[in-house]
C-alpha positions as CSV (number, residue, x, y, z in Angstrom):
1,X,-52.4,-10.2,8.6
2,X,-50.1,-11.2,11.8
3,X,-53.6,-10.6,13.8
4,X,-55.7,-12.6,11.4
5,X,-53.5,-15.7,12.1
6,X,-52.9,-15.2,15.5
7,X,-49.4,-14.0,15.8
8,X,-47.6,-10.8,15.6
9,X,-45.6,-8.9,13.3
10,X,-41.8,-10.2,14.3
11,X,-42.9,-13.8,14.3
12,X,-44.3,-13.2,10.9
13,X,-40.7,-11.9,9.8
14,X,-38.6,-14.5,11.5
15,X,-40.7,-17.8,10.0
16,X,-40.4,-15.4,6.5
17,X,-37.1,-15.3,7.2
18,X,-36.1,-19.2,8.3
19,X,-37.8,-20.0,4.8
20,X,-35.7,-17.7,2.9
21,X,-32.4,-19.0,4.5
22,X,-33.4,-22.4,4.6
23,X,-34.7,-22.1,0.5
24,X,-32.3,-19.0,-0.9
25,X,-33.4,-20.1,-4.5
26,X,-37.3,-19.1,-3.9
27,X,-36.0,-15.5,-4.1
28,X,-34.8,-15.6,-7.7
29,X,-37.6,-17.8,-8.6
30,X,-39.9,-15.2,-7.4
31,X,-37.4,-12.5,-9.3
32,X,-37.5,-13.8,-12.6
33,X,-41.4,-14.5,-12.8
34,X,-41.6,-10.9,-11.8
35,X,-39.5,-10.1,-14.4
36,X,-40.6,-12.3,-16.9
37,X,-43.8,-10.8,-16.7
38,X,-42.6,-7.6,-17.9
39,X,-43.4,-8.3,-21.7
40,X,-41.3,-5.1,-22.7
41,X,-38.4,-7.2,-21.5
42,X,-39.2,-10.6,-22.1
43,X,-37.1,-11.4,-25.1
44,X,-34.0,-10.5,-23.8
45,X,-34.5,-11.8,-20.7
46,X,-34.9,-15.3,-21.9
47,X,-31.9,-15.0,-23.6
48,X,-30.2,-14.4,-20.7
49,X,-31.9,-17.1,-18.7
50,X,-30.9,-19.1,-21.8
51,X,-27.3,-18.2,-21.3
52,X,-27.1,-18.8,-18.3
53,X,-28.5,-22.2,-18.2
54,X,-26.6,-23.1,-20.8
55,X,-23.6,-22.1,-18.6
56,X,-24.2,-24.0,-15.9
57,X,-25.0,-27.1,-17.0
58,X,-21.1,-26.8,-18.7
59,X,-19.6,-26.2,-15.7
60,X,-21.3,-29.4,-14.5
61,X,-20.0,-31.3,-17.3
């Protein structure tokens, strides 16, 4: 891929990696539509999304 674009390997990582710092919240977006995918699991992970919304939007209150 790095030679498709015209770059190599380590500059590939380092912009991957300036997004992730500069974004943290990506990952666990990425995470949890992984997850959520998983429809053996999907129930209870709702609810525990659900929780955990619910959670912080009291500690913002």
């Amino acid at each position: 891929m790095a030679e498709q674009l015209g770059s190599d390997r380590a500059e590939l990582m380092r912009l991957a990696a300036r997004r992730v710092l500069d974004e943290p919240g990506l990952i666990e977006q990425a995470v949890n539509r992984e997850i959520f995918r998983s429809e053996k699991n999907k129930a209870h992970l709702m609810a525990r999304h659900a929780r955990r919304q619910a959670r912080r939007h009291t500690l913002h209150d």
